[in-house]
PDB file of N, CA, C and O in Angstrom, chain B, residues numbered from 101:
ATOM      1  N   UNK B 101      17.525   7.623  17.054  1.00  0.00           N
ATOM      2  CA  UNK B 101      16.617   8.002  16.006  1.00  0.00           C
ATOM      3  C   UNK B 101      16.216   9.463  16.119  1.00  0.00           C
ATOM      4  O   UNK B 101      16.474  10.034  17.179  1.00  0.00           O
ATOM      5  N   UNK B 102      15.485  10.273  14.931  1.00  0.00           N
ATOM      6  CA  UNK B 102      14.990  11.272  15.069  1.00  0.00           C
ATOM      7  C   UNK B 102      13.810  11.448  15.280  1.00  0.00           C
ATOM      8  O   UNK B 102      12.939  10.721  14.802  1.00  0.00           O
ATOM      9  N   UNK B 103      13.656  12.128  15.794  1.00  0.00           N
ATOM     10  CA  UNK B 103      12.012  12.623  16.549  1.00  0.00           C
ATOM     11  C   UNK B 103      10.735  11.964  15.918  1.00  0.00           C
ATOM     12  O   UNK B 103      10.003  11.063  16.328  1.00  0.00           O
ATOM     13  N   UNK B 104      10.721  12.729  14.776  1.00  0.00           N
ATOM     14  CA  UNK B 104       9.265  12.034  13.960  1.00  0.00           C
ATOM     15  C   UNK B 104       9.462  10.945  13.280  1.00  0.00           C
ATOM     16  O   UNK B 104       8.571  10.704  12.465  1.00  0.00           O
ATOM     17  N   UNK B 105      10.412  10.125  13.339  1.00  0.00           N
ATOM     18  CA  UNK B 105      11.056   8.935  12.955  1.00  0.00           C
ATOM     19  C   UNK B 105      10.510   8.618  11.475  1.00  0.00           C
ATOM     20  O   UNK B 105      10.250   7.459  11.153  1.00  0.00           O
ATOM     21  N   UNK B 106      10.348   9.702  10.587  1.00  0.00           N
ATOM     22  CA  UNK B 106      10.285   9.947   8.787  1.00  0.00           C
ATOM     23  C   UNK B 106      11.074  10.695   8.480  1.00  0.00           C
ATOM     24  O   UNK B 106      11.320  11.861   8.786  1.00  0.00           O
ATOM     25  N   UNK B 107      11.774   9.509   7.414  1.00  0.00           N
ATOM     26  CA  UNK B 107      12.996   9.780   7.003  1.00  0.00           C
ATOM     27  C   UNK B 107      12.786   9.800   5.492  1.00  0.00           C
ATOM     28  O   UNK B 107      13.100   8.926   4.684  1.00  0.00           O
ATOM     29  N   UNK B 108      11.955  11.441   5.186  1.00  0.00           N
ATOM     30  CA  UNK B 108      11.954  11.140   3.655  1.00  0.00           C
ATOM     31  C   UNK B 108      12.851  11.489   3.020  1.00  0.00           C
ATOM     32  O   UNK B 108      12.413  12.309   2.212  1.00  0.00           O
ATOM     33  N   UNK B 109      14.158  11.319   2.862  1.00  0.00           N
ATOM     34  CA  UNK B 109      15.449  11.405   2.233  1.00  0.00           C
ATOM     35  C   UNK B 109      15.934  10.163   2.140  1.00  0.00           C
ATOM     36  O   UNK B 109      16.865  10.106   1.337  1.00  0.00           O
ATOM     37  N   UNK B 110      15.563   8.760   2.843  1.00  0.00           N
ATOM     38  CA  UNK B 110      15.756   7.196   2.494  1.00  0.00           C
ATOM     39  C   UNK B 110      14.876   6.741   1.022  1.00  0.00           C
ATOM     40  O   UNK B 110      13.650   6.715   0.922  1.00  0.00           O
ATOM     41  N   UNK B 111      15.491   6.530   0.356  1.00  0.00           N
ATOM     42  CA  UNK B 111      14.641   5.778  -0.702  1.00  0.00           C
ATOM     43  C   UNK B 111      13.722   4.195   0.017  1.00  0.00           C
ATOM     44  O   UNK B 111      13.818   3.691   1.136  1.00  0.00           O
ATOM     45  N   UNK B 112      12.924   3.808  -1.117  1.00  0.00           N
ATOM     46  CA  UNK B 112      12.103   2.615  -0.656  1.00  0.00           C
ATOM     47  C   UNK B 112      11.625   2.457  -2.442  1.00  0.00           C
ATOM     48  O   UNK B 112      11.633   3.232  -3.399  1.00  0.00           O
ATOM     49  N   UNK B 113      11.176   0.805  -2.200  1.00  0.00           N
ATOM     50  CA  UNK B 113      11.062   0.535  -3.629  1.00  0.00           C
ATOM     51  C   UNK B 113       9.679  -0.075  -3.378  1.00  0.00           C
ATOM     52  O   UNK B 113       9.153  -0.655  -2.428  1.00  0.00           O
ATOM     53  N   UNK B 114       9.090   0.495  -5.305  1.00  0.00           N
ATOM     54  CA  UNK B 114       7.557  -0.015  -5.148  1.00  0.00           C
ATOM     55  C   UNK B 114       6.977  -1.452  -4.809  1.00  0.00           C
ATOM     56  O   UNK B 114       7.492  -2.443  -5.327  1.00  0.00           O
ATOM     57  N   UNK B 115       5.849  -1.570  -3.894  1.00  0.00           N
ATOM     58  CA  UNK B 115       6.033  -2.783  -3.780  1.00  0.00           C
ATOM     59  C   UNK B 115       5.920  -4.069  -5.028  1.00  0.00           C
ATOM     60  O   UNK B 115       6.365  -5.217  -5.038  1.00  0.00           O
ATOM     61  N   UNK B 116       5.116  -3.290  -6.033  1.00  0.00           N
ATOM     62  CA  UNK B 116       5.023  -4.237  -7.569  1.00  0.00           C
ATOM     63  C   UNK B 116       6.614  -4.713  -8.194  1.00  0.00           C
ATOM     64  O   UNK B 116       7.079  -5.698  -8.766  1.00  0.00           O
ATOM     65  N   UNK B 117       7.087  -3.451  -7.733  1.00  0.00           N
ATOM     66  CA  UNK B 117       8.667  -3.785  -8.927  1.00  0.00           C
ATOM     67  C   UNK B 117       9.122  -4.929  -7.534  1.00  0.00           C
ATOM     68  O   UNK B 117       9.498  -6.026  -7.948  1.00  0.00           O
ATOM     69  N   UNK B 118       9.121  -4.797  -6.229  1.00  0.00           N
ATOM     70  CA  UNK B 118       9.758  -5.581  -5.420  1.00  0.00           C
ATOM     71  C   UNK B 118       9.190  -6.911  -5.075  1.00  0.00           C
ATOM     72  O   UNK B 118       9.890  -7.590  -4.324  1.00  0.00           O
ATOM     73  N   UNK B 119       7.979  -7.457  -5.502  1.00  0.00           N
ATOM     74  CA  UNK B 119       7.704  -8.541  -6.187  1.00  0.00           C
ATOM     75  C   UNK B 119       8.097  -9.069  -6.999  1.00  0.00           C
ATOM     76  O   UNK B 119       8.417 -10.253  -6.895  1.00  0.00           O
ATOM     77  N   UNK B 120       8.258  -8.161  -8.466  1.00  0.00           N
ATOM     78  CA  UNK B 120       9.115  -8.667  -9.540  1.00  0.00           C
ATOM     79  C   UNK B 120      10.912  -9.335  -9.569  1.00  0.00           C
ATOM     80  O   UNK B 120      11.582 -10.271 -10.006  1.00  0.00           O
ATOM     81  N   UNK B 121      11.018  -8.029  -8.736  1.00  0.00           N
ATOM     82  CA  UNK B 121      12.945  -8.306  -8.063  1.00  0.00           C
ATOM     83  C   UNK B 121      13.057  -9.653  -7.541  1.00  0.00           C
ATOM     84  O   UNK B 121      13.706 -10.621  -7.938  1.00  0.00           O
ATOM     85  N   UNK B 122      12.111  -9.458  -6.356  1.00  0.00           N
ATOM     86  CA  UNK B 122      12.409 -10.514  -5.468  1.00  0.00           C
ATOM     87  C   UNK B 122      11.936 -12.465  -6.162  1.00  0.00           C
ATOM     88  O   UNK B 122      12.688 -13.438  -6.210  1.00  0.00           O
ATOM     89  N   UNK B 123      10.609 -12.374  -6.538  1.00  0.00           N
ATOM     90  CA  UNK B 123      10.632 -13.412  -7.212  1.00  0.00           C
ATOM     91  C   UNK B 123      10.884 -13.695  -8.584  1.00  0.00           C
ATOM     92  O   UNK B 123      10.656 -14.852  -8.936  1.00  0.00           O
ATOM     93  N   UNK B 124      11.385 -12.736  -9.600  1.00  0.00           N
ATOM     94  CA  UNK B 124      11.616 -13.683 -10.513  1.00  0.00           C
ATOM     95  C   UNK B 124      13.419 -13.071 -10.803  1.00  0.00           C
ATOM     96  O   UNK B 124      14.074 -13.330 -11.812  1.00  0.00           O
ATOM     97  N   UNK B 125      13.881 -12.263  -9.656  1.00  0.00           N
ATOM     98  CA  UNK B 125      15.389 -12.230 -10.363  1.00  0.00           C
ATOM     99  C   UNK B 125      16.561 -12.561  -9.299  1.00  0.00           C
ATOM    100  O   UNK B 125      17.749 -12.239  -9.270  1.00  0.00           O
ATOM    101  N   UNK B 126      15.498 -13.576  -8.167  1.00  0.00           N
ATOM    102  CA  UNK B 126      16.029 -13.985  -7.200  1.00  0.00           C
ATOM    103  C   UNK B 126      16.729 -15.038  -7.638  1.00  0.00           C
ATOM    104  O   UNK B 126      16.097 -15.513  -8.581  1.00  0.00           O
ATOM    105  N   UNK B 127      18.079 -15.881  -7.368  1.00  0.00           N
ATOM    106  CA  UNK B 127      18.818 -16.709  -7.710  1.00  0.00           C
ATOM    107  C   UNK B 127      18.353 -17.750  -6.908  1.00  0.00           C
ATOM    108  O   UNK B 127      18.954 -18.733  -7.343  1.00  0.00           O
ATOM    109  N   UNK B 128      17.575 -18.141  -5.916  1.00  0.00           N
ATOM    110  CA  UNK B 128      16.981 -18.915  -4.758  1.00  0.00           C
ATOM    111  C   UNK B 128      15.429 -18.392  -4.983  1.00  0.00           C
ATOM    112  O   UNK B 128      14.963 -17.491  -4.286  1.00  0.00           O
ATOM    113  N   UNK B 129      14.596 -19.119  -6.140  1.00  0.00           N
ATOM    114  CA  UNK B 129      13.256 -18.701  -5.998  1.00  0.00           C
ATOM    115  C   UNK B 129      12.259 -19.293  -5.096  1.00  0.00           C
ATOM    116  O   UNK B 129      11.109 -18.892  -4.914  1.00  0.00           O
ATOM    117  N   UNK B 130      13.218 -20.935  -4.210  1.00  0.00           N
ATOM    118  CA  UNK B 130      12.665 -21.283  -3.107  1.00  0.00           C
ATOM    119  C   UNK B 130      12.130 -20.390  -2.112  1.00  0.00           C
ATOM    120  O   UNK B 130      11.045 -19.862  -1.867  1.00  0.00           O
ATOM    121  N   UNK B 131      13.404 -20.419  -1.585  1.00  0.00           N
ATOM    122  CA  UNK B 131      13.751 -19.079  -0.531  1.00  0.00           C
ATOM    123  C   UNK B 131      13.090 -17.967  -0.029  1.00  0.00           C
ATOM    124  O   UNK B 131      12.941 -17.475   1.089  1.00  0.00           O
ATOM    125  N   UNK B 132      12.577 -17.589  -1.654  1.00  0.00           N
ATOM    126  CA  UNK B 132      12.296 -15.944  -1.838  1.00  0.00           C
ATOM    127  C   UNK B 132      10.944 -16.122  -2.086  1.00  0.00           C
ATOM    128  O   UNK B 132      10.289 -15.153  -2.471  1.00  0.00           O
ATOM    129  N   UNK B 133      10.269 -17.518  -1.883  1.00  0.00           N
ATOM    130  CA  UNK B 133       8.718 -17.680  -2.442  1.00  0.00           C
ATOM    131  C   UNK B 133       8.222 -16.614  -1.036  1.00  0.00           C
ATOM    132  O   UNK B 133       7.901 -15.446  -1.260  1.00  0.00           O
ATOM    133  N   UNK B 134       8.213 -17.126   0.242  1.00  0.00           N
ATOM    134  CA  UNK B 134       7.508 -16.679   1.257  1.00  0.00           C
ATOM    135  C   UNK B 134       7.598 -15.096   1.551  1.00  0.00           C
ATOM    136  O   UNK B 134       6.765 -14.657   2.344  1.00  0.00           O
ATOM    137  N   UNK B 135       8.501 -14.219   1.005  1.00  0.00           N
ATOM    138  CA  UNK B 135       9.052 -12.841   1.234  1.00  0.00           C
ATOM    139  C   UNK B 135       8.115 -12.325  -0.582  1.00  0.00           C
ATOM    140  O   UNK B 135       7.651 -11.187  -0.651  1.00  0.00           O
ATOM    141  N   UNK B 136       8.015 -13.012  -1.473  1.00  0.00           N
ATOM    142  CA  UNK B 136       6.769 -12.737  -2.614  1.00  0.00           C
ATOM    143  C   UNK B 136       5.286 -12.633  -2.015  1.00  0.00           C
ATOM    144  O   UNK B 136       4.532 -11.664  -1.920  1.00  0.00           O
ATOM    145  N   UNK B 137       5.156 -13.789  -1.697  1.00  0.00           N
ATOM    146  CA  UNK B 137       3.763 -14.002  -1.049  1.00  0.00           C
ATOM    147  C   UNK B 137       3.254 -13.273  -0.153  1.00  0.00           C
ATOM    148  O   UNK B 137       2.043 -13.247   0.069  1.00  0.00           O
ATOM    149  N   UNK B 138       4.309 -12.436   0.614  1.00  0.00           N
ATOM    150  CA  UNK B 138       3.841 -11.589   2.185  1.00  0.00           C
ATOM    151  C   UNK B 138       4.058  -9.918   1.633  1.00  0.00           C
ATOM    152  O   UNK B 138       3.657  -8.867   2.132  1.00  0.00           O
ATOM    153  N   UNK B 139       4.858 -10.181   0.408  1.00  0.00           N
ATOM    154  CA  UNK B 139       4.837  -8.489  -0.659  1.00  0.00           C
ATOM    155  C   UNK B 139       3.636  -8.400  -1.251  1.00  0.00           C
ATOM    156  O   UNK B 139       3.078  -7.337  -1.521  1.00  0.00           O
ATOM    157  N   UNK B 140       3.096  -9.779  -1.522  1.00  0.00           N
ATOM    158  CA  UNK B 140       1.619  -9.757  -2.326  1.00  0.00           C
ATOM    159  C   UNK B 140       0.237  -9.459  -1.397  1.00  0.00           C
ATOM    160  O   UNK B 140      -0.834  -8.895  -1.623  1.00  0.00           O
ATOM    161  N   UNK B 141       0.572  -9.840  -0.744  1.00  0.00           N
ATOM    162  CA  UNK B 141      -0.253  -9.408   0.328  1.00  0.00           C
ATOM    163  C   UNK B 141      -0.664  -8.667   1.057  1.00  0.00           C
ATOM    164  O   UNK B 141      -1.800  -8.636   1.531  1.00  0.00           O
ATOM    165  N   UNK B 142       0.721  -7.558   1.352  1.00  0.00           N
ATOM    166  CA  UNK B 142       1.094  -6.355   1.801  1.00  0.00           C
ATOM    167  C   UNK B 142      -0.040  -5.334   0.628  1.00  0.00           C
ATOM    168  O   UNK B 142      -0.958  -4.548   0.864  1.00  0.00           O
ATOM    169  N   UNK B 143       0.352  -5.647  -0.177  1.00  0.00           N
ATOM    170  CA  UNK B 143       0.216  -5.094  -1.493  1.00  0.00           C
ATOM    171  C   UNK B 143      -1.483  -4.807  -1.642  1.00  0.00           C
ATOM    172  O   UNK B 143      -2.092  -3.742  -1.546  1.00  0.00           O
ATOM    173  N   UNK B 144      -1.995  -6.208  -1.917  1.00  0.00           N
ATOM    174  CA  UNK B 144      -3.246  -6.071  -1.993  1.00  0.00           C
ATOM    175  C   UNK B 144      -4.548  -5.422  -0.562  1.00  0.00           C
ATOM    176  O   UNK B 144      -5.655  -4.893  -0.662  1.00  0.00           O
ATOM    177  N   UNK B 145      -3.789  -5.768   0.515  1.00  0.00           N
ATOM    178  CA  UNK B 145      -3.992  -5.159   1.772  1.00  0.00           C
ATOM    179  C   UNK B 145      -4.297  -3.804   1.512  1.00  0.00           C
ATOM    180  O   UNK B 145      -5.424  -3.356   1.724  1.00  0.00           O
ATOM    181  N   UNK B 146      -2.949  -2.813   0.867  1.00  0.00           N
ATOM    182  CA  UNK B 146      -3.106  -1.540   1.164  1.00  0.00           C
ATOM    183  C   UNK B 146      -4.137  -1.091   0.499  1.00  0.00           C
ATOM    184  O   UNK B 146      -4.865  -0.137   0.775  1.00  0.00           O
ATOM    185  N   UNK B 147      -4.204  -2.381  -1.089  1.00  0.00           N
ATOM    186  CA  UNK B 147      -5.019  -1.625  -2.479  1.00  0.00           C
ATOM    187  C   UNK B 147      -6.736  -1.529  -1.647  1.00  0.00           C
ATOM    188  O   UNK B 147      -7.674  -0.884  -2.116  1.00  0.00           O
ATOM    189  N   UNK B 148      -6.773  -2.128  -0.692  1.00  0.00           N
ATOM    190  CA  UNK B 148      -8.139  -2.506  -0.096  1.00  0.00           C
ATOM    191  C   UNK B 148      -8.764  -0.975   0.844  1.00  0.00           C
ATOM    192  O   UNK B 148      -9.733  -0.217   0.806  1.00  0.00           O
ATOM    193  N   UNK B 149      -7.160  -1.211   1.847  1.00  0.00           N
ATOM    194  CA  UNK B 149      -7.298   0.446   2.935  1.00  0.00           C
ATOM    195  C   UNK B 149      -7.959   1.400   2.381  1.00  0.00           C
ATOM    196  O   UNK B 149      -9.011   1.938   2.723  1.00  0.00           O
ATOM    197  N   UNK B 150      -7.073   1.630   1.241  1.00  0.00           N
ATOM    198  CA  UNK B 150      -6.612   3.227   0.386  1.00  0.00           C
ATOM    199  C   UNK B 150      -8.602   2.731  -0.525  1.00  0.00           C
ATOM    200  O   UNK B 150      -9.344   3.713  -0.531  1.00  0.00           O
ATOM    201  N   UNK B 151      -9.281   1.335  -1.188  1.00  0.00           N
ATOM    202  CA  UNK B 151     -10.383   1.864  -1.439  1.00  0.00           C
ATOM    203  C   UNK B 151     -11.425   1.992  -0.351  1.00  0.00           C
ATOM    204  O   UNK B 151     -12.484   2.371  -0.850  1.00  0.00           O
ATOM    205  N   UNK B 152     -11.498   1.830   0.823  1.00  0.00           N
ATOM    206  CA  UNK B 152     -12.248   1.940   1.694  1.00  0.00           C
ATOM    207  C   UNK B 152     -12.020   2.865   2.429  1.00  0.00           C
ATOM    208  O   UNK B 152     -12.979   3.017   3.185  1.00  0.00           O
ATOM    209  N   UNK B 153     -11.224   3.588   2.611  1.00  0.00           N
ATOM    210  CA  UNK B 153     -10.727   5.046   3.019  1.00  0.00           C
ATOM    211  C   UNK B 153     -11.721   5.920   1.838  1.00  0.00           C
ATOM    212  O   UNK B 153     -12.526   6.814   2.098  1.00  0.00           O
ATOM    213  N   UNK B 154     -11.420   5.417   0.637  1.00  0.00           N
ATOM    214  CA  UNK B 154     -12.081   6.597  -0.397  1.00  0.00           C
ATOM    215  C   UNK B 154     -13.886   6.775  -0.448  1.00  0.00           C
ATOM    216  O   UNK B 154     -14.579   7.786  -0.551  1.00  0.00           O
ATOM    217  N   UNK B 155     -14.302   5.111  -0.307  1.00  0.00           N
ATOM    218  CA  UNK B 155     -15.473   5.498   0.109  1.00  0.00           C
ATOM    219  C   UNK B 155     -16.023   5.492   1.054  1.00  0.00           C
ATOM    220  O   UNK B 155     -17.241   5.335   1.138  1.00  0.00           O
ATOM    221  N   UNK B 156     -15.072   5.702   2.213  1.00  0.00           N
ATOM    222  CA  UNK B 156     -15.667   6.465   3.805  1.00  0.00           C
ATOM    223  C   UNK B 156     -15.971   8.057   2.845  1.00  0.00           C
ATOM    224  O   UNK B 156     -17.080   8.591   2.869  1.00  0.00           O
ATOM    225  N   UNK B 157     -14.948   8.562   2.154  1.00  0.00           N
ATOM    226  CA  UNK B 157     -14.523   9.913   2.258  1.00  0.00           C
ATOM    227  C   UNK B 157     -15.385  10.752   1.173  1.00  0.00           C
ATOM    228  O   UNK B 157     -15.543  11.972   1.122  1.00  0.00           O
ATOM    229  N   UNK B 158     -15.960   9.619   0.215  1.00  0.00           N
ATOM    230  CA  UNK B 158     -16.985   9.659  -0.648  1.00  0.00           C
ATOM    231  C   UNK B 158     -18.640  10.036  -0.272  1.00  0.00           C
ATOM    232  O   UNK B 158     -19.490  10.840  -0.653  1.00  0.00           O
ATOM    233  N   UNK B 159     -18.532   9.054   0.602  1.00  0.00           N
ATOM    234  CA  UNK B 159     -20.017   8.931   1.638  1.00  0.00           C
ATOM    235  C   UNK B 159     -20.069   9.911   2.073  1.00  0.00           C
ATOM    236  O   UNK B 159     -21.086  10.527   1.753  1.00  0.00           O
ATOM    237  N   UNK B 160     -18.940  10.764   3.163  1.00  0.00           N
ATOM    238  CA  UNK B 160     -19.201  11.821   4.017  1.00  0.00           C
ATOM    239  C   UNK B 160     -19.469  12.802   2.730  1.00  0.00           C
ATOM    240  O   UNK B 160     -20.594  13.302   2.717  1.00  0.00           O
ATOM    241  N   UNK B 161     -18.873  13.040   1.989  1.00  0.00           N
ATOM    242  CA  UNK B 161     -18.919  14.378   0.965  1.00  0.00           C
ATOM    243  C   UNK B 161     -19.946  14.384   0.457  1.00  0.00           C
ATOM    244  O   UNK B 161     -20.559  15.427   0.231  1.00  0.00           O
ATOM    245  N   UNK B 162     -20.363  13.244   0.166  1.00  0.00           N
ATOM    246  CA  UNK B 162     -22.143  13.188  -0.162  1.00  0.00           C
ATOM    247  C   UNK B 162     -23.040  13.573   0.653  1.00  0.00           C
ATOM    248  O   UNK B 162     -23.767  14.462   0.210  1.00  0.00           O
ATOM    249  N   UNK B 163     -23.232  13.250   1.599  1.00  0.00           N
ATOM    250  CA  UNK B 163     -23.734  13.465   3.152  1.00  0.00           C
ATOM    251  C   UNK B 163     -24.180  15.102   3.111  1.00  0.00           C
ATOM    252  O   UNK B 163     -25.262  15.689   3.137  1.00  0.00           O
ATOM    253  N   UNK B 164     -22.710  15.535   3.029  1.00  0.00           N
ATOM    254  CA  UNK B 164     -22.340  17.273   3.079  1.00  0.00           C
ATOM    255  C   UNK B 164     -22.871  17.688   2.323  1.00  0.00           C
ATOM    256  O   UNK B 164     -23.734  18.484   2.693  1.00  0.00           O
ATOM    257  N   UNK B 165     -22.744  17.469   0.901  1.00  0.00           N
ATOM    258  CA  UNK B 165     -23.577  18.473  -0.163  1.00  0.00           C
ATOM    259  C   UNK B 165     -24.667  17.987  -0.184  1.00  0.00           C
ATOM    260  O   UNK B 165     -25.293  18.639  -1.019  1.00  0.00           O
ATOM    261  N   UNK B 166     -25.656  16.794   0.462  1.00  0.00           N
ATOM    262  CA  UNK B 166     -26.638  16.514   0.774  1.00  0.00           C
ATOM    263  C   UNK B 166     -27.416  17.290   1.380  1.00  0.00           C
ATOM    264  O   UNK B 166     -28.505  17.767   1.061  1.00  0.00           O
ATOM    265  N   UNK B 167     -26.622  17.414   2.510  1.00  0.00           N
ATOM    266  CA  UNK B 167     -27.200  18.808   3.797  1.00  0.00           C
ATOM    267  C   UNK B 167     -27.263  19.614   3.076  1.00  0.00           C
ATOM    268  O   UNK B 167     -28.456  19.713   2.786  1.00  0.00           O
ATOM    269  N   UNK B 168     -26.579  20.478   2.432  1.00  0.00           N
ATOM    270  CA  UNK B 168     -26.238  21.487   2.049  1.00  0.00           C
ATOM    271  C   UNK B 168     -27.102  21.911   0.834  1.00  0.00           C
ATOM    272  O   UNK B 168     -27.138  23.126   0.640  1.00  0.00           O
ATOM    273  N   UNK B 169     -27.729  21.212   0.075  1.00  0.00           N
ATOM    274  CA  UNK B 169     -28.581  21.120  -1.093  1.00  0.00           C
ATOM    275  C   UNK B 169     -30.405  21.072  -0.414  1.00  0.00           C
ATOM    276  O   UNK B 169     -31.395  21.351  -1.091  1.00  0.00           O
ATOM    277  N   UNK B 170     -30.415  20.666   0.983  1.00  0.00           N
ATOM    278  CA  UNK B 170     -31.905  20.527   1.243  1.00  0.00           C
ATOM    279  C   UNK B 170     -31.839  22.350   2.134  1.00  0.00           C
ATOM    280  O   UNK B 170     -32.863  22.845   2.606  1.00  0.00           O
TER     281      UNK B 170
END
């Protein structure tokens, strides 16, 4: 492998369209239920990170021009 092991020249697919792929243009929608369910999850996981990251990042900036205003 290479050093910083990011390889942004590999493509990757969104995880919404790869929900869609996987469960409804899968030929085995048995199969492909548990690899939907763990994309859906993945999914809603990050949507959670990425808003609780924003209002850590919200809070502090408030904080700052808080200080900064008294």
């Amino acid at each position: 492998g290479n050093a910083p092991f990011l390889h942004l020249d590999r493509k990757f697919m969104h995880l919404g369209f790869h929900i869609y792929d996987v469960g409804f243009q899968s030929p085995n929608v048995e199969a492909a239920r548990p690899l939907v369910y763990a994309t859906s999850l993945l999914l809603v996981l990050v949507i959670i990170l990425l808003n609780l990251l924003a209002i850590r990042v919200r809070n502090k900036l408030r904080e700052r021009y808080k200080a900064l205003e008294s």
